[in-house]
One Martini backbone bead per residue (centre of mass of N, CA, C, O) as a GRO file, in nm:
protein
  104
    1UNK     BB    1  -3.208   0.415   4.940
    2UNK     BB    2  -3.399   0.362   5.241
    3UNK     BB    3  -3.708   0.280   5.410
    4UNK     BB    4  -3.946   0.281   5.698
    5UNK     BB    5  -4.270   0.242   5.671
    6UNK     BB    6  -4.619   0.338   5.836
    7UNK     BB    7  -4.907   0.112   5.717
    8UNK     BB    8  -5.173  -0.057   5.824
    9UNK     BB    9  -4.981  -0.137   6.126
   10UNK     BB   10  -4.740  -0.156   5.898
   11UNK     BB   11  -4.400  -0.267   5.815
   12UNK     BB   12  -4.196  -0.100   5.506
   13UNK     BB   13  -3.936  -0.169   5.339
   14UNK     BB   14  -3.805   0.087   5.106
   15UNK     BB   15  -3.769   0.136   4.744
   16UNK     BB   16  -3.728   0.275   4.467
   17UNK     BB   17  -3.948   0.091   4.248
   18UNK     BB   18  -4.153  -0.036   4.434
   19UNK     BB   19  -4.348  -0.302   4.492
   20UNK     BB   20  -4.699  -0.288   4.723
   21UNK     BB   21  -4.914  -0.459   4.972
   22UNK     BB   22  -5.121  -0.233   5.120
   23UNK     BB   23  -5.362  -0.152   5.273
   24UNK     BB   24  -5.624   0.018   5.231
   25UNK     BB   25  -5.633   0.320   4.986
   26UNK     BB   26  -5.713   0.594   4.893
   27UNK     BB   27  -5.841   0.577   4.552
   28UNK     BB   28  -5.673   0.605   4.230
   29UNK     BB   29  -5.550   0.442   3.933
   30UNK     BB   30  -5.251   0.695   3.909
   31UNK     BB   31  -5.239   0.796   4.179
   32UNK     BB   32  -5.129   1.019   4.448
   33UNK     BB   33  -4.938   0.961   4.734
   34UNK     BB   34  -4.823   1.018   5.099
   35UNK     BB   35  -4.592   0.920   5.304
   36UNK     BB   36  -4.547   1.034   5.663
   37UNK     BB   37  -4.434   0.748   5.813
   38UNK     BB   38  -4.105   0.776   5.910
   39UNK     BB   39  -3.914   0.517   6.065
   40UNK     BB   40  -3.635   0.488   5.855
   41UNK     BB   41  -3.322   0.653   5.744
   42UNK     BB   42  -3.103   0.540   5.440
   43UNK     BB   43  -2.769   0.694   5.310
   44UNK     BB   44  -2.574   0.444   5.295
   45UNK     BB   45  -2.412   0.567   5.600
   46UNK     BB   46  -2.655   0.675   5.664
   47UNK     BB   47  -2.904   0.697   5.999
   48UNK     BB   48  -3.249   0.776   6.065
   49UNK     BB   49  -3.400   0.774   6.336
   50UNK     BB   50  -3.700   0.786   6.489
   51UNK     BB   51  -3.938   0.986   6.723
   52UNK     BB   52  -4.075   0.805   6.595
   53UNK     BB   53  -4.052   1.021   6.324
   54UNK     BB   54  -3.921   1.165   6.065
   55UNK     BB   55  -3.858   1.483   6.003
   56UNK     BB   56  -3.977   1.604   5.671
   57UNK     BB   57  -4.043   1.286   5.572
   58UNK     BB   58  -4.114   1.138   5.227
   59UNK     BB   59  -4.316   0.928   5.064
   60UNK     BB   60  -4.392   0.853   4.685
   61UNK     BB   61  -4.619   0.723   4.542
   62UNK     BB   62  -4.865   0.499   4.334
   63UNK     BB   63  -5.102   0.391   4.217
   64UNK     BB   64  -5.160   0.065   4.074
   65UNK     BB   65  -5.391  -0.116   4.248
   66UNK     BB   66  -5.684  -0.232   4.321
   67UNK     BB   67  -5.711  -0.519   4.557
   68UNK     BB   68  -5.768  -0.868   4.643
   69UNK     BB   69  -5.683  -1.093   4.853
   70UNK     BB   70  -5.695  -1.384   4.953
   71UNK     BB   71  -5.903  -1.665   5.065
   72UNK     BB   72  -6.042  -1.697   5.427
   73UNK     BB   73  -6.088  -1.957   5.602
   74UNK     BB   74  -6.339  -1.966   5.911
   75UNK     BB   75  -6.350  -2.263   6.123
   76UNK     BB   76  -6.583  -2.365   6.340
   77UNK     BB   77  -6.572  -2.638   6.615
   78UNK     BB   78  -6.773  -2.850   6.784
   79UNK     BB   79  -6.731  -3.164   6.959
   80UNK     BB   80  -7.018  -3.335   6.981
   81UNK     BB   81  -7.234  -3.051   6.926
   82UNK     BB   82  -7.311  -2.985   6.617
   83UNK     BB   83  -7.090  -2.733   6.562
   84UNK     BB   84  -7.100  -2.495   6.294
   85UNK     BB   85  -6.868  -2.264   6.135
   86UNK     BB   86  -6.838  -2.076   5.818
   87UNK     BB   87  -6.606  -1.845   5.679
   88UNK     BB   88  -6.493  -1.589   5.513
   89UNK     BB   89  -6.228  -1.383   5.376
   90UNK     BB   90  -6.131  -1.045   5.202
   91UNK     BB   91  -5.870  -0.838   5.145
   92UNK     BB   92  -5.815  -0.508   5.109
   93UNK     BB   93  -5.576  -0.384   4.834
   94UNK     BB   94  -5.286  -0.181   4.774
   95UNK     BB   95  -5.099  -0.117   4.486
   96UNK     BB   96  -4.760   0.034   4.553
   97UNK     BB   97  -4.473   0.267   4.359
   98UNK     BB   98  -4.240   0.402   4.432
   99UNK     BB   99  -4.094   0.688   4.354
  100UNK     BB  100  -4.024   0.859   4.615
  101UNK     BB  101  -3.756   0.990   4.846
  102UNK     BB  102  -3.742   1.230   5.137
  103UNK     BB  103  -3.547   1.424   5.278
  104UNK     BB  104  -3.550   1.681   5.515
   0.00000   0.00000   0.00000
């Protein structure tokens, strides 16, 4: 059974026991969440797709670890113009273990 979840933004094919890095959740490490947004159910031979989310299902994890992304430079330059501009930046991330999927 596999799930795809929407959060961050971003979509996520999940099963049972799966670690995954997705956008800052909060919480603390050891804590439990519940994605709400299931917007395609696999059970198998059978498929669930949602209009837009799958009414009833919920996807269960725990928070294994709050942590941030790689260092990201963002750097601008225009040429013959001494103009530079250097900047950094890393992403908050949550990994999360899925314990249990739920269908309706």
């Amino acid at each position: 059974m596999f799930a795809v979840v929407k959060t961050g933004g971003k979509q996520y094919k999940v099963q049972k026991d799966d670690k995954i890095l997705v956008e800052k959740l909060e919480g603390k490490e050891g804590g439990k969440i519940t994605l709400d947004e299931v917007l395609m159910l696999v059970d198998g031979k059978t498929a669930k797709v949602g209009e837009p989310v799958v009414k009833g299902a919920k996807v269960e994890a725990k928070i294994v670890a709050q942590t941030r992304g790689p260092k990201i430079t963002v750097f601008k330059k225009k040429r013959r113009q001494n103009y530079r501009r250097k900047k950094g930046h890393r992403q908050d991330l949550t990994m999360i273990q899925v314990t249990d999927i739920k269908a309706a």
